[in-house]
N, C-alpha and C positions, 0 to 999 in steps of 0.2 A: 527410533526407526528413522533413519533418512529420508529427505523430501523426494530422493528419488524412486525409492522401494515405494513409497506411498503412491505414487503417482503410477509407475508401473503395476501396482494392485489394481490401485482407481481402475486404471483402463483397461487391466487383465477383467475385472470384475462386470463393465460395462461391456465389452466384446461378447462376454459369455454370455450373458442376461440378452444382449439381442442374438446371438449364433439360437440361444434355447429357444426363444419365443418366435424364430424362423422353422427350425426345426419342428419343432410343436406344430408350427401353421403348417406346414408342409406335410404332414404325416396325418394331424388331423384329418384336412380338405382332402385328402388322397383314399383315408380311408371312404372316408364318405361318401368318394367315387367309385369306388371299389364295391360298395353297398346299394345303391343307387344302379351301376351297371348288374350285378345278379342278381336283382329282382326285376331287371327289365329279362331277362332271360328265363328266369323263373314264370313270368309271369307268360311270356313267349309259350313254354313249354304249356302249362295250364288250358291256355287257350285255344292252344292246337289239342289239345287232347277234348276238351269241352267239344270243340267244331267237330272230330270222331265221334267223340260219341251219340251226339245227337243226331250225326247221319245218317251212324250203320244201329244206331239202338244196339237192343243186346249182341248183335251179333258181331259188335267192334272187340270184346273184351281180348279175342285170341290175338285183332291185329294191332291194338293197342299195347300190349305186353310185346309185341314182337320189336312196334318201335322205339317202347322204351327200352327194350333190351338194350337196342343199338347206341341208343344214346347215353347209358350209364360212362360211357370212355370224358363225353363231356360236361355231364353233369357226375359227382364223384359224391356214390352214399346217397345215390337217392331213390327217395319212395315216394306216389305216385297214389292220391287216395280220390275218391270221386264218390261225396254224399248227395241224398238223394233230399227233398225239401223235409223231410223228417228226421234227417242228419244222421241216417241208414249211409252206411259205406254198399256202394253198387259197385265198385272197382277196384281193385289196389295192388300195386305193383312196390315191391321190395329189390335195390340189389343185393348181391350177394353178400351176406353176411350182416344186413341192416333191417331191423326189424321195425314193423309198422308202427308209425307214431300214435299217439294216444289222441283221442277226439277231444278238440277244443272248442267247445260248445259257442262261449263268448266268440272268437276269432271267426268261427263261421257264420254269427248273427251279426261280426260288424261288416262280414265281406257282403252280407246279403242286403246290408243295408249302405254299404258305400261302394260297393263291386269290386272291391277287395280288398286286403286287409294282411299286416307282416308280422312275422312274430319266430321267435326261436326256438328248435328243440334241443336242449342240450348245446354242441357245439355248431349247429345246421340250422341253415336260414331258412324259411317257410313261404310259403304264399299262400292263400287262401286266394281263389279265383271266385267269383259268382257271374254264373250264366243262362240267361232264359231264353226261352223262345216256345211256338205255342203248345210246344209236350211237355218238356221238361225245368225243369228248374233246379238244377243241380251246383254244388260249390267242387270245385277241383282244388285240390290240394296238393303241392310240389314242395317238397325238400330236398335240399343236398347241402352239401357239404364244398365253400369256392377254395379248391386248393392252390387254384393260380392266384386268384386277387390273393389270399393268405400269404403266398409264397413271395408275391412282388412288393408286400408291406412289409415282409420282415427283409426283403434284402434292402428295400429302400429305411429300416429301423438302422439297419450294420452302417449304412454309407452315412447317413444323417449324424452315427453316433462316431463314425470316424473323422467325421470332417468335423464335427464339433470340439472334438480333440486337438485335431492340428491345429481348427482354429486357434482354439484355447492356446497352444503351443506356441504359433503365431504372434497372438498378442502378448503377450508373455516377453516375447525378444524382440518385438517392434515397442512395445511401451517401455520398456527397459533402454532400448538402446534412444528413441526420443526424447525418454525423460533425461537421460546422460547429455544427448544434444542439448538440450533446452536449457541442463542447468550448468552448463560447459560456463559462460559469463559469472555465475555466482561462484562455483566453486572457485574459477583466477579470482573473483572477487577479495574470499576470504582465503585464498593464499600469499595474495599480494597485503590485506591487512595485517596478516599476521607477521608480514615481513618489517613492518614498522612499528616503530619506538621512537622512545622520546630524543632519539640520538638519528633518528632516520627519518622525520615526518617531512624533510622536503622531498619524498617519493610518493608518485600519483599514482591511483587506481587509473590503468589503461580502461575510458570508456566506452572504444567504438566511434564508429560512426552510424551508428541504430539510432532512432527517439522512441525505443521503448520502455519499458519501468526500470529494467536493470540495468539502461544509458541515465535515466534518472537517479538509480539508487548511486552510481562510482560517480557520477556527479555530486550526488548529495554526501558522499564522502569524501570527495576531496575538495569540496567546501569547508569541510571539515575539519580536513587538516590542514587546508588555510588559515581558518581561525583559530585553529591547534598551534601552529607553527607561529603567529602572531604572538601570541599569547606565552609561549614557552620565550621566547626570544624579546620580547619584553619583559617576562619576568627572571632570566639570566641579566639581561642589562642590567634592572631594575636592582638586582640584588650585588649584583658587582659593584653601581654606581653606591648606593646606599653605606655598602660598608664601609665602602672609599671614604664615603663624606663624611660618616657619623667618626671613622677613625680618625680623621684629623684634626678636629678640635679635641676629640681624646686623646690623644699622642699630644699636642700641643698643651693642655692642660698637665699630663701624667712631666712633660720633659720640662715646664717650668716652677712644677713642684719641686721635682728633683733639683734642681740648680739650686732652688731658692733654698733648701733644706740641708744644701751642703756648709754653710756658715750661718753665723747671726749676720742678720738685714738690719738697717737703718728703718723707721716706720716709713719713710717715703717712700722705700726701696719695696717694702713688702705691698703698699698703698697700689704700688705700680702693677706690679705682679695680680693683686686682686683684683684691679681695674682688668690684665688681661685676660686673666680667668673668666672675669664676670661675661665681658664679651663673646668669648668661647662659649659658655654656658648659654647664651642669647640665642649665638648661632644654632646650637644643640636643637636646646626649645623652638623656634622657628624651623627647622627643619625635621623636627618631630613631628611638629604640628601639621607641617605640608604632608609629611610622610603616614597620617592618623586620616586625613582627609579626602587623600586616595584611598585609600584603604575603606572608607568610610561609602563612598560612591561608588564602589563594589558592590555595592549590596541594596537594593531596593526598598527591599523590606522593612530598613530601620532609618526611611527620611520619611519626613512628615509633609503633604502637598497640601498645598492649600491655592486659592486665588489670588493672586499678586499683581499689583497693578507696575507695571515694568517700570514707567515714568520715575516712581515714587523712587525705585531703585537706584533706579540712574542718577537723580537729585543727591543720595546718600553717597554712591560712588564718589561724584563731584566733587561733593563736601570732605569727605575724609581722603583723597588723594591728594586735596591741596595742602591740609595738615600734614602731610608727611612730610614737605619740604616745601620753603616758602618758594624756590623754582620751579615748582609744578603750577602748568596753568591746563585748565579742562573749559573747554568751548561745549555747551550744549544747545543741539541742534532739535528741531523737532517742525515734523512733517505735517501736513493735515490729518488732525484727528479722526477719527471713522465715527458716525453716529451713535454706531451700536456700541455702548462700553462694551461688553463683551469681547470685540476685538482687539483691545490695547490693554486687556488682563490675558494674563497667563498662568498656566496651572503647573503650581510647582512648588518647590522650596525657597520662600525669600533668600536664605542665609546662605542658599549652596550659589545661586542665581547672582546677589552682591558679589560672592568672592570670585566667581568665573568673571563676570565683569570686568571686577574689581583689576583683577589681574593683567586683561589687556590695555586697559586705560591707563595702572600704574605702567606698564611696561611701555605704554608709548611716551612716556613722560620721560621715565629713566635713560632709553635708548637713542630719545630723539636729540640733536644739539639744542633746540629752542626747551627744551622740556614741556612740550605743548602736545598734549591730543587731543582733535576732534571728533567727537561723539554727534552722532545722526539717529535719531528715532524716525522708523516710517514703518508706514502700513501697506499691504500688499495681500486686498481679499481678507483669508483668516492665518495670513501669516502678522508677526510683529518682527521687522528688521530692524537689526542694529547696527550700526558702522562704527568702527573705531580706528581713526585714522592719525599716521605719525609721519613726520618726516626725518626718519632717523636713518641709518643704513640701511641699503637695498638686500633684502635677503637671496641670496642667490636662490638659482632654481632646482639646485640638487641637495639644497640643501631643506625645499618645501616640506618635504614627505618625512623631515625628522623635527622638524621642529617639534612636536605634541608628545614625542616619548622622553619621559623621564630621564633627569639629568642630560639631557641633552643639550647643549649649548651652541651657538653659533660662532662663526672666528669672530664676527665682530662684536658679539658681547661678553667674552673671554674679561675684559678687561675690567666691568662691570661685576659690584658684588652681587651673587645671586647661586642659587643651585639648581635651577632650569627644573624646578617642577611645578611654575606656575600656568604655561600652557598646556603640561597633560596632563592639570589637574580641571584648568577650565573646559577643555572638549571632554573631559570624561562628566561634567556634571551638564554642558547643552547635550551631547550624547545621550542623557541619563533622563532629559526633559524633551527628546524626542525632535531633536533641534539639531541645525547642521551648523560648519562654519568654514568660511570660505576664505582662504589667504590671496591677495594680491599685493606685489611690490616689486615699486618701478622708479626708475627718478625723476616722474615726472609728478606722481601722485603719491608716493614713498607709500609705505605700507600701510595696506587698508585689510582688518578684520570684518566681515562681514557674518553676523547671528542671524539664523534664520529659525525662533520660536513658533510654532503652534498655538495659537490666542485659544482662549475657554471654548469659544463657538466652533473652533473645531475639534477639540477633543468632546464638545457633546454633541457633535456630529457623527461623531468615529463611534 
């Protein structure tokens, strides 16, 4: 069932439950009025008759009957009984075609003991009157039958029960057509989702200009497909660029097989050949490994964290960047320490943390003319920063926002061997450790990386 039928029930269900519980109160209190005025008439009638009789004694009974007669048009079915303190009937008047009621022994001992007392015959409402003074002590008795109060509860029954209808009817096509209002944003919602795929995700949920939940929700969908469309379009590059690379040292190995296989080689000749294979092969494996790595920091669940003391890291960096080439020189820098150890460890993966390092430091060694980066440790609160700085080519500013995707390269490092997956290999592991990083380059300061890690004391903060 739709949220809009539901909602339209809901408040079909809710209108009806109060239209009934109006009604009810209406009809009830009405009657009660209704009951409440014919015993004050009733009891009117009694009284007067009680005040006759006690003034003309026996000789009222002929003009007592005379004006009840008169008055059967406004009392309807009534009779008219007058016991005497023995509970002897001394009077009784019948209209036509109603016959005297039966003596209710109880109703006359509680009228004589609370001065009157009500009670029903059959369809007709009673009173029991008691009256004394120093002759008599008599209970007058009035019943009839209230055709008007009857008559004005049952048309006000018809009107109650017809407007409780149209209410019904009402709500019915006002919940219906509000709940249709109301969910008018969701349903363009899920029309406008449904119009996207993975060949259309740069199309946004129109959100309005509401701040209410369903301005939240096409926000929080096209958030969505932000990171939808990030993500598809990095992984089309990703898989473009890959096969590009992985097929050219395989083309390159496959086409100098073939040469080498079309005569007999000299052993120098073949020495040659296996020297350029071997290479090929290096590249493969290095660029497997890059491409295993990523792939690897995708996934949460399968790195192992532990506490790391950053320092130690950076020392390690150091050490094996300069083994890569006696050109490499690494300056390390280091700030005031904080008291607390706690702030200059970090919680994470040594191995994933070295090789994101690793990466900007070789890379400002490679890039730079001097083959020099300077590395800066400092503390800031429960952050641990890190600077790694070259003076190599200025990166341009449009070229910022690509440096970190896969195979991406710059024009100035084109020239340089490399397959540009070691900066979106390193933000995908500070990313991974809850860390930002910040690029700046100029020619006055040439490019400076800036890490900004999360020390222990605050992830046992957090």
């Amino acid at each position: 069932m739709k949220i809009k039928f539901k909602i339209t029930a809901l408040f079909t269900l809710l209108v009806t439950a109060i239209l009934l519980l109006l009604s009810f109160s209406i009809y009830y209190f009405t009657s009660l009025e209704r009951l409440e005025s014919f015993k004050k008439r009733l009891k009117g009638r009694a009284n007067n008759n009680a005040q006759l009789f006690t003034y003309f004694g026996d000789s009222s009974t002929t003009m007592l009957k005379r004006l009840d007669s008169g008055s059967t048009n406004t009392l309807e079915d009534k009779s008219v009984v007058i016991y005497n303190y023995l509970n002897q009937p001394v009077y009784e008047f019948n209209a036509k075609g109603v016959t005297t009621p039966p003596i209710n022994v109880p109703m006359l001992e509680k009228a004589r003991l609370n001065g009157e007392s009500y009670y029903k015959i059959n369809n007709r409402d009673a009173m029991a009157f008691h009256h004394t003074d120093s002759v008599n002590r008599i209970v007058v008795v009035v019943a009839a039958y209230d055709s008007d109060g009857w008559n004005r509860l049952s048309q006000l029954q018809k009107l109650l029960v017809t407007s409780l209808l149209i209410g019904i009817a009402t709500a019915a096509l006002v919940g219906y057509l509000f709940s249709r209002q109301l969910l008018m944003p969701l349903t363009q919602i899920i029309r406008e989702v449904n119009d996207i795929s993975s060949q259309s995700l740069s199309h946004r949920i129109e959100a309005g200009s509401g701040h209410d939940e369903l301005h939240q929700l096409a926000n929080t969908f096209n958030e969505l497909l932000n990171r939808l469309q990030d993500s598809f379009t990095t992984q089309r590059r990703f898989i473009s660029n890959a096969s590009h690379e992985l097929s050219t040292p395989l083309t390159s190995i496959s086409s100098q097989l073939e040469v080498t296989l079309q005569k007999e080689r000299s052993a120098e000749e073949y020495q040659q050949v296996m020297q350029s294979i071997y290479e090929d092969v290096q590249q493969m494996r290095q660029l497997t490994k890059s491409l295993l790595e990523i792939a690897r920091t995708g996934s949460q669940g399968t790195i192992e964290l532990n506490e790391v003391r950053i320092d130690e890291v950076l020392f390690k960096v150091m050490s094996d960047v300069r083994k890569i080439s006696p050109t490499y020189q690494v300056e390390l820098h280091f700030g005031e320490f904080p008291e607390d150890e706690k702030k200059f460890l970090v919680f994470g993966n040594n191995d994933l943390l070295y090789s994101s390092i690793k990466n900007f430091v070789e890379n400002g060694c490679k890039y730079s003319s001097d083959h020099l980066s300077w590395v800066n440790l400092s503390f800031n609160g429960d952050q641990v920063i890190i600077q790694v700085q070259n003076h190599g080519n200025v990166i341009a500013e449009e070229e910022m926002e690509h440096i970190f995707q896969p195979f991406y390269r710059t024009n100035a490092a084109t020239h340089v061997k490399g397959f540009g997956l070691g900066l979106a290999l390193a933000k995908r592991i500070i990313s991974l450790h809850r860390g930002s990083i910040n690029v700046q380059s100029d020619l006055n300061k040439g490019t400076v990386f800036t890490i900004q890690l999360p020390s222990v004391k605050a992830f046992s903060a957090h």
